[in-house]
mmCIF file of the N, C-alpha and C atoms, coordinates in Angstrom:
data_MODEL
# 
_entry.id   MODEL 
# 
loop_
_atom_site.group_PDB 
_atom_site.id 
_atom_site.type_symbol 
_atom_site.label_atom_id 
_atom_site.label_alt_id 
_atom_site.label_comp_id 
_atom_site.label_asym_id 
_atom_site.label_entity_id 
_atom_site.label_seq_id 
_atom_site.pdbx_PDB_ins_code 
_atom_site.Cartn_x 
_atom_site.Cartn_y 
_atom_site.Cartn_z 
_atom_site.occupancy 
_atom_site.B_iso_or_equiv 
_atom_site.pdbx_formal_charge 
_atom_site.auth_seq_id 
_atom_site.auth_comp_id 
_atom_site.auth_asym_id 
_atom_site.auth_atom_id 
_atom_site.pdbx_PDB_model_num 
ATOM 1   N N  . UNK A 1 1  ? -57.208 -13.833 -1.441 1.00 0.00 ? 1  UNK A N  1 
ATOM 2   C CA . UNK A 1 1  ? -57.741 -14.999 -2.105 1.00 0.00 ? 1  UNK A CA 1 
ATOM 3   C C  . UNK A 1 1  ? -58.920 -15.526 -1.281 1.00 0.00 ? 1  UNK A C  1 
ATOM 4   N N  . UNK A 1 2  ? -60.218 -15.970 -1.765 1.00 0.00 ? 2  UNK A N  1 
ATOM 5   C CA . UNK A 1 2  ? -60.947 -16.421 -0.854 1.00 0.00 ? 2  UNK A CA 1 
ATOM 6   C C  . UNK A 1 2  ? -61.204 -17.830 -0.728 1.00 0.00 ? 2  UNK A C  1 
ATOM 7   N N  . UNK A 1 3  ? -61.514 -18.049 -0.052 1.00 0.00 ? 3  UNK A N  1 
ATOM 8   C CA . UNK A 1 3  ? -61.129 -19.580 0.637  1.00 0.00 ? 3  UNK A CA 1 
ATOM 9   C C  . UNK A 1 3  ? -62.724 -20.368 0.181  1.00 0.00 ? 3  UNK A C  1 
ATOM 10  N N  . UNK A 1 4  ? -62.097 -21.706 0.125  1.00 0.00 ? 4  UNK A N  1 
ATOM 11  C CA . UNK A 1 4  ? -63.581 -22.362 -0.372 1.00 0.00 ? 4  UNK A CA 1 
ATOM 12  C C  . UNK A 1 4  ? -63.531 -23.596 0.240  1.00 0.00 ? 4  UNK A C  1 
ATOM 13  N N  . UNK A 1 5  ? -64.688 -24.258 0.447  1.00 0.00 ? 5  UNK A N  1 
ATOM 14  C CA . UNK A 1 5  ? -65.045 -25.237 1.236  1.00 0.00 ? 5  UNK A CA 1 
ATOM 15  C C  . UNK A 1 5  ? -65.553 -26.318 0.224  1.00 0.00 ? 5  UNK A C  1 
ATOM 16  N N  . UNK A 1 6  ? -65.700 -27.386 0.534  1.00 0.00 ? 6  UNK A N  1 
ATOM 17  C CA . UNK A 1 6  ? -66.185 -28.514 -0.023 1.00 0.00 ? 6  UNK A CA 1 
ATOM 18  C C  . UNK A 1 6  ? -67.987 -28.641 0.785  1.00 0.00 ? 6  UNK A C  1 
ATOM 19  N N  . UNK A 1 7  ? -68.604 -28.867 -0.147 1.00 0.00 ? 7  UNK A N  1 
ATOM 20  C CA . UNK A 1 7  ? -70.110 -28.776 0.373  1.00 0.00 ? 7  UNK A CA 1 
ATOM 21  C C  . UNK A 1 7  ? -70.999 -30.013 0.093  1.00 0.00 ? 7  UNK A C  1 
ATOM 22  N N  . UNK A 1 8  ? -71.103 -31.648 0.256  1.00 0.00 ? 8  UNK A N  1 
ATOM 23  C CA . UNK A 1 8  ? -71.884 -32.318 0.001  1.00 0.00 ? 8  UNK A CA 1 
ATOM 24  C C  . UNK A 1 8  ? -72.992 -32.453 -0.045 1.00 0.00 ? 8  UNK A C  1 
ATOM 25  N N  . UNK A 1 9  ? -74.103 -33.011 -0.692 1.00 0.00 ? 9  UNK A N  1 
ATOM 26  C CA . UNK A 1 9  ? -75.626 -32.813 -0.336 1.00 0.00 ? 9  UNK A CA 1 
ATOM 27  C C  . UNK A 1 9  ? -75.649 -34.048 0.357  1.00 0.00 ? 9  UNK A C  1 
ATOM 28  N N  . UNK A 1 10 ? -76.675 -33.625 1.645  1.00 0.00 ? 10 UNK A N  1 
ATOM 29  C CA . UNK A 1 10 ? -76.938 -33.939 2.922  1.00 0.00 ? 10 UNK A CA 1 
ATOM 30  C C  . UNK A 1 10 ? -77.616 -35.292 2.222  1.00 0.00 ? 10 UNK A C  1 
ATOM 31  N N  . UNK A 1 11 ? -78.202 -35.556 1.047  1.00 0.00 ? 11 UNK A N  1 
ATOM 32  C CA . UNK A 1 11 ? -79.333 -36.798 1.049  1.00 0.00 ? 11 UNK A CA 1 
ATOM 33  C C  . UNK A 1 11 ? -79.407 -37.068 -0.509 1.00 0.00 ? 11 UNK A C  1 
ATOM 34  N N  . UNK A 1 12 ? -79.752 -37.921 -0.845 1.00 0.00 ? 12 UNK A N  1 
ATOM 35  C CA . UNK A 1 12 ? -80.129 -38.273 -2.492 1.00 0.00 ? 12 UNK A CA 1 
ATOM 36  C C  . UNK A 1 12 ? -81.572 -37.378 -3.009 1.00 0.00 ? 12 UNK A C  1 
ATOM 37  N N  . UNK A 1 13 ? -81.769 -37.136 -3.982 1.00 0.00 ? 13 UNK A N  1 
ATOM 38  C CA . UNK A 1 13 ? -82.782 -36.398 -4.331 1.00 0.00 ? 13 UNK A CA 1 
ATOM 39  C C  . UNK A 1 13 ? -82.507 -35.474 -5.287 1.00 0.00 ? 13 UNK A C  1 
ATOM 40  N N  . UNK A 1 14 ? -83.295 -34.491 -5.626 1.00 0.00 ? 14 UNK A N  1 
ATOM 41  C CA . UNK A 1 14 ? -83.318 -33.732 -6.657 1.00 0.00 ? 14 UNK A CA 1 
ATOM 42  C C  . UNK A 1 14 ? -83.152 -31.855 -5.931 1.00 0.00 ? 14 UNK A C  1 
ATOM 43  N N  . UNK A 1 15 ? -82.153 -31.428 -6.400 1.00 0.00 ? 15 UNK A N  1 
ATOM 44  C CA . UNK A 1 15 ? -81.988 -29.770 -5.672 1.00 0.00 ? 15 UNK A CA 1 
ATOM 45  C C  . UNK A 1 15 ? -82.974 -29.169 -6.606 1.00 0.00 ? 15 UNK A C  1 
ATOM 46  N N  . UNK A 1 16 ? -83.431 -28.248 -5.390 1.00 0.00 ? 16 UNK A N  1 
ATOM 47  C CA . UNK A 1 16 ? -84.031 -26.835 -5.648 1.00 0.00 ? 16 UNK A CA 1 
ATOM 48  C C  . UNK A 1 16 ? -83.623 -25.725 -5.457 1.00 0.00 ? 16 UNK A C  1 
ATOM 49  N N  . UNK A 1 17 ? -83.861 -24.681 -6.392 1.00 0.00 ? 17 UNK A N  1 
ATOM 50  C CA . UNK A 1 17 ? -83.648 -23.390 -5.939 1.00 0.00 ? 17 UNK A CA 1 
ATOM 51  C C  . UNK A 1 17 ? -84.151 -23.026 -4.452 1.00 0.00 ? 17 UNK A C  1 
ATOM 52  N N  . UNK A 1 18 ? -83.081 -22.081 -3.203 1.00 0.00 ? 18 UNK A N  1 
ATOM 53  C CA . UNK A 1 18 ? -83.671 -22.056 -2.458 1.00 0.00 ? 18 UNK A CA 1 
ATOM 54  C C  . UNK A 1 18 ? -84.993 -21.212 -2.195 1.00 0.00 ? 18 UNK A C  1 
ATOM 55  N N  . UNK A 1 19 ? -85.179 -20.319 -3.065 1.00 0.00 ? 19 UNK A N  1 
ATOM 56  C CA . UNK A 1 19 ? -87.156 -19.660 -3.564 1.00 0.00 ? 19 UNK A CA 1 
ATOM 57  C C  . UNK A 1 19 ? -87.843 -20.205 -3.391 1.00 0.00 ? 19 UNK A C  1 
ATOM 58  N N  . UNK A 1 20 ? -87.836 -21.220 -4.001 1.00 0.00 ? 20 UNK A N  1 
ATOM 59  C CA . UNK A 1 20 ? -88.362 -22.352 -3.997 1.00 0.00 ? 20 UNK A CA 1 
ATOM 60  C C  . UNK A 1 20 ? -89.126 -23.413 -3.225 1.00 0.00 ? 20 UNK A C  1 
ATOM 61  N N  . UNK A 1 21 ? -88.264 -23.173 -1.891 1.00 0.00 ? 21 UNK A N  1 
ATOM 62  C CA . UNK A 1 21 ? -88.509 -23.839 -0.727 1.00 0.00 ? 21 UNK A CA 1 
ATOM 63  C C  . UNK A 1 21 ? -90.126 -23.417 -0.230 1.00 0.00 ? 21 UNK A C  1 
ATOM 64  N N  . UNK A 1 22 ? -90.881 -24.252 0.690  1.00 0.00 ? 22 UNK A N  1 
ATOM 65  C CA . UNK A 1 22 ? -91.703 -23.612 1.472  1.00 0.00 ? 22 UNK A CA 1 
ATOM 66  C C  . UNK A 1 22 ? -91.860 -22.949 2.390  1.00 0.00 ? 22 UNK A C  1 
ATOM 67  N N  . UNK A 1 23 ? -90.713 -22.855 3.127  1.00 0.00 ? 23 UNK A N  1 
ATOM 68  C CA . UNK A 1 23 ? -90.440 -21.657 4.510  1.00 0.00 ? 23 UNK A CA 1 
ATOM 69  C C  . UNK A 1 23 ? -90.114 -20.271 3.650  1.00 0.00 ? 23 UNK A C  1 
ATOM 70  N N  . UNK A 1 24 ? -90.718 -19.603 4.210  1.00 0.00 ? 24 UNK A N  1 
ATOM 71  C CA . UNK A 1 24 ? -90.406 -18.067 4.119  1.00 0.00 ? 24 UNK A CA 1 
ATOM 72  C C  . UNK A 1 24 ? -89.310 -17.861 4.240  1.00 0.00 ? 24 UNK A C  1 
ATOM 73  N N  . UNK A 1 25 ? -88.771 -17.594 5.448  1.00 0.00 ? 25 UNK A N  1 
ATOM 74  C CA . UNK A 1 25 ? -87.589 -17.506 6.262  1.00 0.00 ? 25 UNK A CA 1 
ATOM 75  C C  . UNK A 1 25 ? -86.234 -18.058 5.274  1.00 0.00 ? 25 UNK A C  1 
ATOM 76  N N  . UNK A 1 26 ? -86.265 -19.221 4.462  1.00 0.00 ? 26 UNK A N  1 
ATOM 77  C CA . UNK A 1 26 ? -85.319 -19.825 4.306  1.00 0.00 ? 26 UNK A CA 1 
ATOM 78  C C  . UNK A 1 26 ? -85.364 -19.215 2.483  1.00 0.00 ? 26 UNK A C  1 
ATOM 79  N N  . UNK A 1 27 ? -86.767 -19.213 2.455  1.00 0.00 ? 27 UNK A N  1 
ATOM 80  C CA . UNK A 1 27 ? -87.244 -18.764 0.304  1.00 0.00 ? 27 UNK A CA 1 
ATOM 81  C C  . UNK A 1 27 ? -86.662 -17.198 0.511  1.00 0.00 ? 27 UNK A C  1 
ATOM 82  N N  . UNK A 1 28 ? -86.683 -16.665 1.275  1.00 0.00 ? 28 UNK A N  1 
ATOM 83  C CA . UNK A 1 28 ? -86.550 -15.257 1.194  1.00 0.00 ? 28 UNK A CA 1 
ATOM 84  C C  . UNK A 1 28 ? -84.809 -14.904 1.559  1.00 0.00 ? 28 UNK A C  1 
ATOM 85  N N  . UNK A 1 29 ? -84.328 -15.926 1.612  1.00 0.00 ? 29 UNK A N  1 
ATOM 86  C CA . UNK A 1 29 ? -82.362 -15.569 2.417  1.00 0.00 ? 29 UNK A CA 1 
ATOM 87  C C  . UNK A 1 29 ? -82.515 -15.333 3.355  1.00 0.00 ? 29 UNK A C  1 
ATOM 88  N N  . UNK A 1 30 ? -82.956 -15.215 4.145  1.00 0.00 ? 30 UNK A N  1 
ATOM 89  C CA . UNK A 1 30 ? -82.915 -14.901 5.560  1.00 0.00 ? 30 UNK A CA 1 
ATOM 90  C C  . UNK A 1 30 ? -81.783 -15.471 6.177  1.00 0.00 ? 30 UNK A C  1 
ATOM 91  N N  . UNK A 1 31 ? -81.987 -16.440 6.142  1.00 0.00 ? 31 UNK A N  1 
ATOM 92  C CA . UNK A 1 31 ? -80.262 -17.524 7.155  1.00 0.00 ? 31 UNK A CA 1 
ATOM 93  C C  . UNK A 1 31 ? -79.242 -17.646 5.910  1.00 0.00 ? 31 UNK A C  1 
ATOM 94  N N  . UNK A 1 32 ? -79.572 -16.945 4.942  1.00 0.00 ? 32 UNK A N  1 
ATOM 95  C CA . UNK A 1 32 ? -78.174 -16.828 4.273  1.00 0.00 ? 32 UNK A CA 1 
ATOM 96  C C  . UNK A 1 32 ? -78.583 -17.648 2.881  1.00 0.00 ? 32 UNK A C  1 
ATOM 97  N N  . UNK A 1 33 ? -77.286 -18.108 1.992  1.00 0.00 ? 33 UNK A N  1 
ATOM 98  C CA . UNK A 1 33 ? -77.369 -18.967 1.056  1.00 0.00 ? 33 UNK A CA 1 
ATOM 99  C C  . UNK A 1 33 ? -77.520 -20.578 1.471  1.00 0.00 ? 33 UNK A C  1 
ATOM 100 N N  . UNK A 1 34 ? -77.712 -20.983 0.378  1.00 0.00 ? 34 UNK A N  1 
ATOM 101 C CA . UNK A 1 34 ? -78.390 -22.480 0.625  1.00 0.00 ? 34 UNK A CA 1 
ATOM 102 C C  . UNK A 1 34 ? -79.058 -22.961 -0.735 1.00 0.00 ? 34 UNK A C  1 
ATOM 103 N N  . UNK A 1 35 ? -79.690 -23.910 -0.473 1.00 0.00 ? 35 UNK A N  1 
ATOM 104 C CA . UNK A 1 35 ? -80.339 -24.683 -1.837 1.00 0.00 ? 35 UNK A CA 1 
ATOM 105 C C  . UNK A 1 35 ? -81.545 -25.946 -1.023 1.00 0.00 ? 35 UNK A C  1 
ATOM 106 N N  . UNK A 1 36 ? -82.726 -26.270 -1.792 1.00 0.00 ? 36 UNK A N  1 
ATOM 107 C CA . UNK A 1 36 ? -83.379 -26.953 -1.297 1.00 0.00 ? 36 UNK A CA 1 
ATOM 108 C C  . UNK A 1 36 ? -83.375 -28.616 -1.972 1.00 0.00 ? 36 UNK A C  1 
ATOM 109 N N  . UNK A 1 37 ? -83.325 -29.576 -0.819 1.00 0.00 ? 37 UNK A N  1 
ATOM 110 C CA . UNK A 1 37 ? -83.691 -30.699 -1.704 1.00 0.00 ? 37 UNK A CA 1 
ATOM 111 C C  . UNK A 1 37 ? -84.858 -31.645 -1.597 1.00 0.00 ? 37 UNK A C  1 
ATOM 112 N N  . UNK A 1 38 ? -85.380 -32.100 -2.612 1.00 0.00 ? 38 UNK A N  1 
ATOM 113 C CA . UNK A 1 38 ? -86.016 -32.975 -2.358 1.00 0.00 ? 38 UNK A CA 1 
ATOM 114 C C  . UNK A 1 38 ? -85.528 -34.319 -2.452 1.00 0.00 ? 38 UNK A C  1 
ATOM 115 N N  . UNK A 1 39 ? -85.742 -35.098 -1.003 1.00 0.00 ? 39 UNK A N  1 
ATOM 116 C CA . UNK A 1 39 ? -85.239 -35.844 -0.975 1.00 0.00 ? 39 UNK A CA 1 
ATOM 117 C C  . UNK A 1 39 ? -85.772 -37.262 -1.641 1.00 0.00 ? 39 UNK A C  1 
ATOM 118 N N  . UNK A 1 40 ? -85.068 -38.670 -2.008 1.00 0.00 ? 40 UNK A N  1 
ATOM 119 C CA . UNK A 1 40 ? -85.621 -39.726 -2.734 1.00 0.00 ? 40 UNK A CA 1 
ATOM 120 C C  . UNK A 1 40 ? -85.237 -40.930 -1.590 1.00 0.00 ? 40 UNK A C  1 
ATOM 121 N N  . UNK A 1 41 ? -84.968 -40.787 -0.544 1.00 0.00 ? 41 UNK A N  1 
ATOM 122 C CA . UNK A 1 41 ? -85.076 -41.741 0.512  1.00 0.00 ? 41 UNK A CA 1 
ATOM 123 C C  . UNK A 1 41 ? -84.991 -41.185 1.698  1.00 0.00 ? 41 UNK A C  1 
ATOM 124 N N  . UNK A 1 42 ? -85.043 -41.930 2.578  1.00 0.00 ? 42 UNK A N  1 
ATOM 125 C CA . UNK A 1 42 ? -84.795 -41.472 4.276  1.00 0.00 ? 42 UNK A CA 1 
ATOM 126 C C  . UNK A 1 42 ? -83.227 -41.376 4.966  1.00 0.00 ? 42 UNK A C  1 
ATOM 127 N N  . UNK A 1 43 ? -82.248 -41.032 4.382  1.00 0.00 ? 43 UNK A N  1 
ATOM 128 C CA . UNK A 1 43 ? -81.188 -41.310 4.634  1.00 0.00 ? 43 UNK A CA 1 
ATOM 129 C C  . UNK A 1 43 ? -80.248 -39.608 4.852  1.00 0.00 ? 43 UNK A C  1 
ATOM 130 N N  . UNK A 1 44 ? -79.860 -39.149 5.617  1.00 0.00 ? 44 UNK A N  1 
ATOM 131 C CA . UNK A 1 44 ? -79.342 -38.046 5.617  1.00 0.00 ? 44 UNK A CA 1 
ATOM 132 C C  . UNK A 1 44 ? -78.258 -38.332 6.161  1.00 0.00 ? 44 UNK A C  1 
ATOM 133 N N  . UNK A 1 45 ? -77.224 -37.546 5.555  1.00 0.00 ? 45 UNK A N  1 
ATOM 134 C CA . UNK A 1 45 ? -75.665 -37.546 6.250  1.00 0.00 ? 45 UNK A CA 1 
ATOM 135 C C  . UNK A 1 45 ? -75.277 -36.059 6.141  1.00 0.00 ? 45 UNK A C  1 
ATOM 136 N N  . UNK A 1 46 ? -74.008 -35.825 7.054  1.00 0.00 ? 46 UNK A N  1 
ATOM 137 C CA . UNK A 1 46 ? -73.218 -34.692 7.304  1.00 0.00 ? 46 UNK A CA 1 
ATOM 138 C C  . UNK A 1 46 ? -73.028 -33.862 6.010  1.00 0.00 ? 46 UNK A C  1 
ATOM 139 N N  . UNK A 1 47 ? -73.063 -32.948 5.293  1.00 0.00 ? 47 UNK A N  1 
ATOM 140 C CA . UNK A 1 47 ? -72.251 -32.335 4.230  1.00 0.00 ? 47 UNK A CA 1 
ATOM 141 C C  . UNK A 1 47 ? -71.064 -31.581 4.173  1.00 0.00 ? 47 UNK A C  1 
ATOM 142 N N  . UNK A 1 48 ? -70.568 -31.710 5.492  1.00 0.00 ? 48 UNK A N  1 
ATOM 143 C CA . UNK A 1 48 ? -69.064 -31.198 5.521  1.00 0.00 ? 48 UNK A CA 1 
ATOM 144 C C  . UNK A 1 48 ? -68.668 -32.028 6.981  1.00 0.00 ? 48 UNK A C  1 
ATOM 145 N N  . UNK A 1 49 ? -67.509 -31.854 7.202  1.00 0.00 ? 49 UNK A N  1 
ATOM 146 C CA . UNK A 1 49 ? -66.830 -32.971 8.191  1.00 0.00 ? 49 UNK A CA 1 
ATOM 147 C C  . UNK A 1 49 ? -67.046 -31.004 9.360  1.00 0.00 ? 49 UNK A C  1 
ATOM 148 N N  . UNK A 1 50 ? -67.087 -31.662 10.466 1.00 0.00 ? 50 UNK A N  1 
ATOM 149 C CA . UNK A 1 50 ? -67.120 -30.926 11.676 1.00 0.00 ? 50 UNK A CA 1 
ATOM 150 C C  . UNK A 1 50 ? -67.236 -31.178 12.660 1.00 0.00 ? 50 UNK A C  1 
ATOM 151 N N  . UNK A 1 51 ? -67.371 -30.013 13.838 1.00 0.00 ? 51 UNK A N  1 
ATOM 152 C CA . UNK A 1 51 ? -68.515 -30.091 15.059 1.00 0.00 ? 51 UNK A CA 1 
ATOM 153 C C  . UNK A 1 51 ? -69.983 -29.623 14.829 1.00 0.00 ? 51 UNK A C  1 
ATOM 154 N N  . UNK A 1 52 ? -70.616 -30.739 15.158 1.00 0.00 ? 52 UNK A N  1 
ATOM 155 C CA . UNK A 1 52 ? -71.973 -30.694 15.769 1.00 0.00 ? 52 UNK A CA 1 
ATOM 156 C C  . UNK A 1 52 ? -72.120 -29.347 16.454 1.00 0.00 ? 52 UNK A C  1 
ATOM 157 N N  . UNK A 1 53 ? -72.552 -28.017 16.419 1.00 0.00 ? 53 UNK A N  1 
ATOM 158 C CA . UNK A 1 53 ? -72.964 -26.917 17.183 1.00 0.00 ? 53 UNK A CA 1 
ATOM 159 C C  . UNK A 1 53 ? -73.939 -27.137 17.762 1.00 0.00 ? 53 UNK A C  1 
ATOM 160 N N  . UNK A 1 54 ? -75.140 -27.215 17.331 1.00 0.00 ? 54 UNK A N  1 
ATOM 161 C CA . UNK A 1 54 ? -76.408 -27.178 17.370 1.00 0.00 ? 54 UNK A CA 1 
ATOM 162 C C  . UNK A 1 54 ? -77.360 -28.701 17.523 1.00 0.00 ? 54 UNK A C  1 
ATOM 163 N N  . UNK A 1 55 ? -78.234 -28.508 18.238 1.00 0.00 ? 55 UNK A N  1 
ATOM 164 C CA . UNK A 1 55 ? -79.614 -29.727 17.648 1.00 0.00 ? 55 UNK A CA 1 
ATOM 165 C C  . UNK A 1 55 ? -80.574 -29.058 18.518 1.00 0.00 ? 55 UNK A C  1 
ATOM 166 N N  . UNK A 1 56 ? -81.461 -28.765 17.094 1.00 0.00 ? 56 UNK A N  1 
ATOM 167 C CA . UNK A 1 56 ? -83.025 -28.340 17.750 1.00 0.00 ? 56 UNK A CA 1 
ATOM 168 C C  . UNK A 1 56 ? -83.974 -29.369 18.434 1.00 0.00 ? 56 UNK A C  1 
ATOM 169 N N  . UNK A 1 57 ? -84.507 -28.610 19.445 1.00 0.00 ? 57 UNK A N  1 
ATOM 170 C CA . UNK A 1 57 ? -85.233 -29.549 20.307 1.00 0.00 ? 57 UNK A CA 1 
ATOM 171 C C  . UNK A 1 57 ? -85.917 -30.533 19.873 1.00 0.00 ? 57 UNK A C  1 
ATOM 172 N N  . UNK A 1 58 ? -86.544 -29.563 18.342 1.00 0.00 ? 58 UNK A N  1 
ATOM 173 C CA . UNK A 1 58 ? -87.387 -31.098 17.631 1.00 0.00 ? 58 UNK A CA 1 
ATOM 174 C C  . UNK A 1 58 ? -86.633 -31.620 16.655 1.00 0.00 ? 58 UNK A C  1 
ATOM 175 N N  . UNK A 1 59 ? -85.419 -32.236 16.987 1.00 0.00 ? 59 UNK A N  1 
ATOM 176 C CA . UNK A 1 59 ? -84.096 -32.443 15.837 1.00 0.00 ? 59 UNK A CA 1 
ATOM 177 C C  . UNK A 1 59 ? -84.660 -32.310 14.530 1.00 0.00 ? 59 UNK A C  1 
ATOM 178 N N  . UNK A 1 60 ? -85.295 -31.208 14.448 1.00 0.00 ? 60 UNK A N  1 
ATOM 179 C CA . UNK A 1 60 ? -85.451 -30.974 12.748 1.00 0.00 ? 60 UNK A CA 1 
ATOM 180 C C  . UNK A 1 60 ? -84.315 -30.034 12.142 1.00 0.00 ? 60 UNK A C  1 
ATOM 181 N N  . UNK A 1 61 ? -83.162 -29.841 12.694 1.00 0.00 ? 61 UNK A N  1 
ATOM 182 C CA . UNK A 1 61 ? -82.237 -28.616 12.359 1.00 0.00 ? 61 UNK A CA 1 
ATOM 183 C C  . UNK A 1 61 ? -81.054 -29.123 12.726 1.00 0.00 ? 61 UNK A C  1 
ATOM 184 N N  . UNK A 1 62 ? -79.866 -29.172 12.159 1.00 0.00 ? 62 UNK A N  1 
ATOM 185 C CA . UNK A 1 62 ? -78.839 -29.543 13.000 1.00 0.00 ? 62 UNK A CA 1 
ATOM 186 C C  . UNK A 1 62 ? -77.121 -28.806 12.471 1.00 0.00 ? 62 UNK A C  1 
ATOM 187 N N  . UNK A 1 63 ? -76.912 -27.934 13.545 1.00 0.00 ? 63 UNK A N  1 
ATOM 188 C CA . UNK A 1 63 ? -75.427 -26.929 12.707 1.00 0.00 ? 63 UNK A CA 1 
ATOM 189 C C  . UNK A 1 63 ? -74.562 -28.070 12.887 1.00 0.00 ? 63 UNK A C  1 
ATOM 190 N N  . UNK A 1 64 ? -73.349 -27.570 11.880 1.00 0.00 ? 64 UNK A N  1 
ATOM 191 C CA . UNK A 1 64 ? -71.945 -27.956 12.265 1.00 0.00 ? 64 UNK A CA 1 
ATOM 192 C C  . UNK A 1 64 ? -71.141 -26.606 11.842 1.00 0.00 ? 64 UNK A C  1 
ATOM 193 N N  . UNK A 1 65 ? -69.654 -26.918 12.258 1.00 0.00 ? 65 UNK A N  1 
ATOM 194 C CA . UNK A 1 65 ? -69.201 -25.608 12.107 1.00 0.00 ? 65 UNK A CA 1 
ATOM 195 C C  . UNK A 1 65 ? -68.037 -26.872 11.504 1.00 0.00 ? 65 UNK A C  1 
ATOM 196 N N  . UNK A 1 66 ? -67.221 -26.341 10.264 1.00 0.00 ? 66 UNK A N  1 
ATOM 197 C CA . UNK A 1 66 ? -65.949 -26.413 9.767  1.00 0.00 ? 66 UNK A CA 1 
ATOM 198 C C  . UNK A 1 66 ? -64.959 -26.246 10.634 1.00 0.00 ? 66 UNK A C  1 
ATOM 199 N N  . UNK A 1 67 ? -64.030 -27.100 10.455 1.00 0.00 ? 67 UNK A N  1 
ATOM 200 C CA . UNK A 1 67 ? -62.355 -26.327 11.139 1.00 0.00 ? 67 UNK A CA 1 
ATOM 201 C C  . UNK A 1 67 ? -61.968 -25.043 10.828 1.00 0.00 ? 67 UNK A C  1 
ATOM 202 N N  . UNK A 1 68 ? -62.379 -24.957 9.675  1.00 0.00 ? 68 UNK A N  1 
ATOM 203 C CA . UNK A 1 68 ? -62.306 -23.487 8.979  1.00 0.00 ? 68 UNK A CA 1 
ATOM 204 C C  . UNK A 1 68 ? -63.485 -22.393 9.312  1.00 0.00 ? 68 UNK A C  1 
ATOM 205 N N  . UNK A 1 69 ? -64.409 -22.782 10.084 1.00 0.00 ? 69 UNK A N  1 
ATOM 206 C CA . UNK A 1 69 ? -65.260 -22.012 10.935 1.00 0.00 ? 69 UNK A CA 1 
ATOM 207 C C  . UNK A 1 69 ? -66.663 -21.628 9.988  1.00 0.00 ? 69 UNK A C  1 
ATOM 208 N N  . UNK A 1 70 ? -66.679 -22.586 8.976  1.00 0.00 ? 70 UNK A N  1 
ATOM 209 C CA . UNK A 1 70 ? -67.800 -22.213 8.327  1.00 0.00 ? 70 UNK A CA 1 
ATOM 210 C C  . UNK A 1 70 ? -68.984 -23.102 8.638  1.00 0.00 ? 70 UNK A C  1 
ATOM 211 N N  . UNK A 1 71 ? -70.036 -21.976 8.965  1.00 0.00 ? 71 UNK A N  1 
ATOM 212 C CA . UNK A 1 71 ? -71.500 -22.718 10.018 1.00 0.00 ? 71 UNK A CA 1 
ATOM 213 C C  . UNK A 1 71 ? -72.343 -23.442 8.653  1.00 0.00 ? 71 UNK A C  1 
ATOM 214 N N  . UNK A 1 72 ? -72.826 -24.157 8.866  1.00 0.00 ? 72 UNK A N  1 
ATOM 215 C CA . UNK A 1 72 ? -73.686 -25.139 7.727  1.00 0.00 ? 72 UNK A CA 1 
ATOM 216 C C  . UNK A 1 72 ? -74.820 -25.725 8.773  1.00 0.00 ? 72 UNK A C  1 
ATOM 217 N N  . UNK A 1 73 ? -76.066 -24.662 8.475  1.00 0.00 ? 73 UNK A N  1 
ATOM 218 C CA . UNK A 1 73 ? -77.329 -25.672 9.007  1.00 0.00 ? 73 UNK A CA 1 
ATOM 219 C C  . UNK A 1 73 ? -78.190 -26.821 8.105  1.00 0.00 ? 73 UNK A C  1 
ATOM 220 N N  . UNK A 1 74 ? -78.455 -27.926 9.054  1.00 0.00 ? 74 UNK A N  1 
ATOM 221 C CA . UNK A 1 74 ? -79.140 -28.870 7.886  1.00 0.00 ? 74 UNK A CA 1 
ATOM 222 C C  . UNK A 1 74 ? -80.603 -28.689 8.448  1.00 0.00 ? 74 UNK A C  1 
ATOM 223 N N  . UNK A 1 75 ? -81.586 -27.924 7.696  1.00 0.00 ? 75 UNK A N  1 
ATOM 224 C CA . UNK A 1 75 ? -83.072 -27.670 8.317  1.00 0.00 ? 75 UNK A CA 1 
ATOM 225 C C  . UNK A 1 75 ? -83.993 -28.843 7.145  1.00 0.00 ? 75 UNK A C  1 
ATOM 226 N N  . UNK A 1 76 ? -84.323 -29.575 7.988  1.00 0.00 ? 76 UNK A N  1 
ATOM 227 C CA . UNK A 1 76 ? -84.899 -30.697 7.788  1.00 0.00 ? 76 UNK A CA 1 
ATOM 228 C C  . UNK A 1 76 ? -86.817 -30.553 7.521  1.00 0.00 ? 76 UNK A C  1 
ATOM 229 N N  . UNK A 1 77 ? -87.650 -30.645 6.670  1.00 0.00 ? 77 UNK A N  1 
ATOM 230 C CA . UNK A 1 77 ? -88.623 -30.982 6.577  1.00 0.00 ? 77 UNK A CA 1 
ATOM 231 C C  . UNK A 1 77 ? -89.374 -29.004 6.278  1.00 0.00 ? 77 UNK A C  1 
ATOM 232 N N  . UNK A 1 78 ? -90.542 -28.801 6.134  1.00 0.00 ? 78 UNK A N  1 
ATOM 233 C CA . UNK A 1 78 ? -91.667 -27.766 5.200  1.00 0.00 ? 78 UNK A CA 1 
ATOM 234 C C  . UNK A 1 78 ? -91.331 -26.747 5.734  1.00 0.00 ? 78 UNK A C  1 
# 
């Protein structure tokens, strides 16, 4: 049986296909599945409950990992 997670969006706004996006890297799958948003305020929160893994130097990126061990990056901005 495969196991499923609960996935919130990180911010208010309107989703995009992740193609869509302007990074290569992220339009092309590269780091996997995902979806893009555009956001409608300045407000970002967690989309799954976790640990904090990660924060990029220029906190534009930030992992968490699930109890259930599933990694979720939030890559922030173009």
């Amino acid at each position: 049986m495969a196991q499923t997670s609960q996935l919130l969006a990180p911010a208010n706004g309107t989703v995009i296909a992740l193609a869509k996006t302007s990074d290569p890297i992220f339009a092309q799958g590269t780091m996997g599945q995902g979806f893009g948003l555009t956001p409608t305020d300045g407000q970002v929160v967690a989309p799954v409950s976790g640990k904090v893994s990660m924060v990029a130097d220029s906190k534009h990126a930030i992992g968490i990992v699930t109890n259930d061990g599933l990694e979720v990056l939030i890559h922030m901005g173009g």
